[in-house]
C-alpha distance (Angstrom), angle and dihedral (degrees) to the residues before:
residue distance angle dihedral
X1 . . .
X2 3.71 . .
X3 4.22 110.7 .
X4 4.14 94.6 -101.1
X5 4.10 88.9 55.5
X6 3.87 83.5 45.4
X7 3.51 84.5 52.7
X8 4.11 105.8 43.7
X9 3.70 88.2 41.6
X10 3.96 90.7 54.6
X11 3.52 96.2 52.2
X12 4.09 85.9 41.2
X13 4.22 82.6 62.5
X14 3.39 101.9 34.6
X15 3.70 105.9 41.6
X16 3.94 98.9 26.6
X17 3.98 98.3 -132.1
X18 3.53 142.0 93.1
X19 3.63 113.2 -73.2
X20 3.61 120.3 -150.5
X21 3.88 129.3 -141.0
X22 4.01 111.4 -51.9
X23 3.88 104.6 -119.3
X24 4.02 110.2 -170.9
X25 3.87 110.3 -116.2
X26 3.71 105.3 -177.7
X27 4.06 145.2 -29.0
X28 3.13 129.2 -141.8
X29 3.62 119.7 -160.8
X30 4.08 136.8 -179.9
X31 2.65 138.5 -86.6
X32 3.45 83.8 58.3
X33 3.29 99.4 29.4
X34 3.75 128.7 55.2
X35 4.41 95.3 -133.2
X36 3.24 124.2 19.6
X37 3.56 105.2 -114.0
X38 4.12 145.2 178.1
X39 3.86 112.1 -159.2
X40 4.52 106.8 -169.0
X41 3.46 116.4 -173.0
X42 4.18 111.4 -133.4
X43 3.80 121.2 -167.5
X44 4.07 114.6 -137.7
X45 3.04 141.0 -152.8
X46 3.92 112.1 -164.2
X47 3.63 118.1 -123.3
X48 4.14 117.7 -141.5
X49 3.46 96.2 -94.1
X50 3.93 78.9 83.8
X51 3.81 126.5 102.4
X52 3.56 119.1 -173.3
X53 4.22 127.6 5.3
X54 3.54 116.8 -31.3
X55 3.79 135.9 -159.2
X56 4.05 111.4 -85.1
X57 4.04 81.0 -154.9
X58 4.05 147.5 23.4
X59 3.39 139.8 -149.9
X60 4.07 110.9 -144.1
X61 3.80 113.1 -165.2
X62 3.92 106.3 -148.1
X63 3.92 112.7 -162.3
X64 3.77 139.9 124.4
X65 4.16 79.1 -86.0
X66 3.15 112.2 91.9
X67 3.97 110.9 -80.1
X68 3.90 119.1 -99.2
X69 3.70 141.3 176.3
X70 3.92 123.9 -133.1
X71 4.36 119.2 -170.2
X72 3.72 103.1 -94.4
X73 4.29 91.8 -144.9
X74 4.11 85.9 57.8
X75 3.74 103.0 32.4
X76 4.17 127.3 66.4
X77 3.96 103.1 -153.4
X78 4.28 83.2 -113.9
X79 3.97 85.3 54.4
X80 3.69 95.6 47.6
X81 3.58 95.9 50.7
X82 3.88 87.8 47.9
X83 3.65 89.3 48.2
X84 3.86 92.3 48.4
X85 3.89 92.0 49.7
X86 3.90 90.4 43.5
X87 4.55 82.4 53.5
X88 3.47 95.2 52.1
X89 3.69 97.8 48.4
X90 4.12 88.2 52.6
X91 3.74 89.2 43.3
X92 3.81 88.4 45.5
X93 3.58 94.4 54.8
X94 4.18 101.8 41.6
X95 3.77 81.4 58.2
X96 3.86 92.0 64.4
X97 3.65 99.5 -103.2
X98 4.10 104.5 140.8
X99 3.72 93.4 -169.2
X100 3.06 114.5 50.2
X101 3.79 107.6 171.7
X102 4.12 80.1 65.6
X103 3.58 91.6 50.1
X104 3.48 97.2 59.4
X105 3.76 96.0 38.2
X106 3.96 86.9 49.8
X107 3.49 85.9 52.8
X108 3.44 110.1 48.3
X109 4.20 93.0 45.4
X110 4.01 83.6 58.3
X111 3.83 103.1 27.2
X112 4.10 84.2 -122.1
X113 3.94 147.2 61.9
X114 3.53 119.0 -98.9
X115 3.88 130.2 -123.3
């Protein structure tokens, strides 16, 4: 599975709807940048599992992280990735890891934490 199937079939799972074609937004890449990243925007269509408004659009950050969606009306593509970055740290550090910068450059040389 090529990474925009990956990417339509996570937002399939996650946000039960019909995920339109993944259209790369943005990258962000070090040295710049902390993670390498891609950010695609995917239209949706919500499925009837949903109560309520739903978002007409994602962002999906794509990284050696683990892969996440963000609302696409509340979210720039900048903001997301930010966001993302700003998740993994705080998820990073409830799981006992005290430094996190090495965490996260541990993880994305080997695409996951070590024991």
């Amino acid at each position: 599975m090529d990474e925009k199937e990956a990417v339509r079939s996570y937002v399939e799972a996650e946000a039960a709807g019909k995920a339109g074609e993944p259209i790369l937004a943005t990258s962000f890449n070090p040295p710049d940048d902390p993670i390498a990243a891609r950010v695609y925007r995917v239209d949706f269509t919500p499925g009837e599992a949903w109560i309520g408004d739903a978002p007409k659009w994602w962002w999906v950050v794509v990284s050696k992280l683990p892969m996440n969606l963000y609302d696409g009306e509340k979210f720039t593509a900048d903001e997301a990735y930010s966001f993302h970055l700003g998740v993994m740290l705080r998820y990073a550090h409830s799981q006992g890891y005290p430094d996190v910068p090495d965490f996260l450059l541990d993880w994305t040389a080997t695409g996951a934490p070590s024991d």
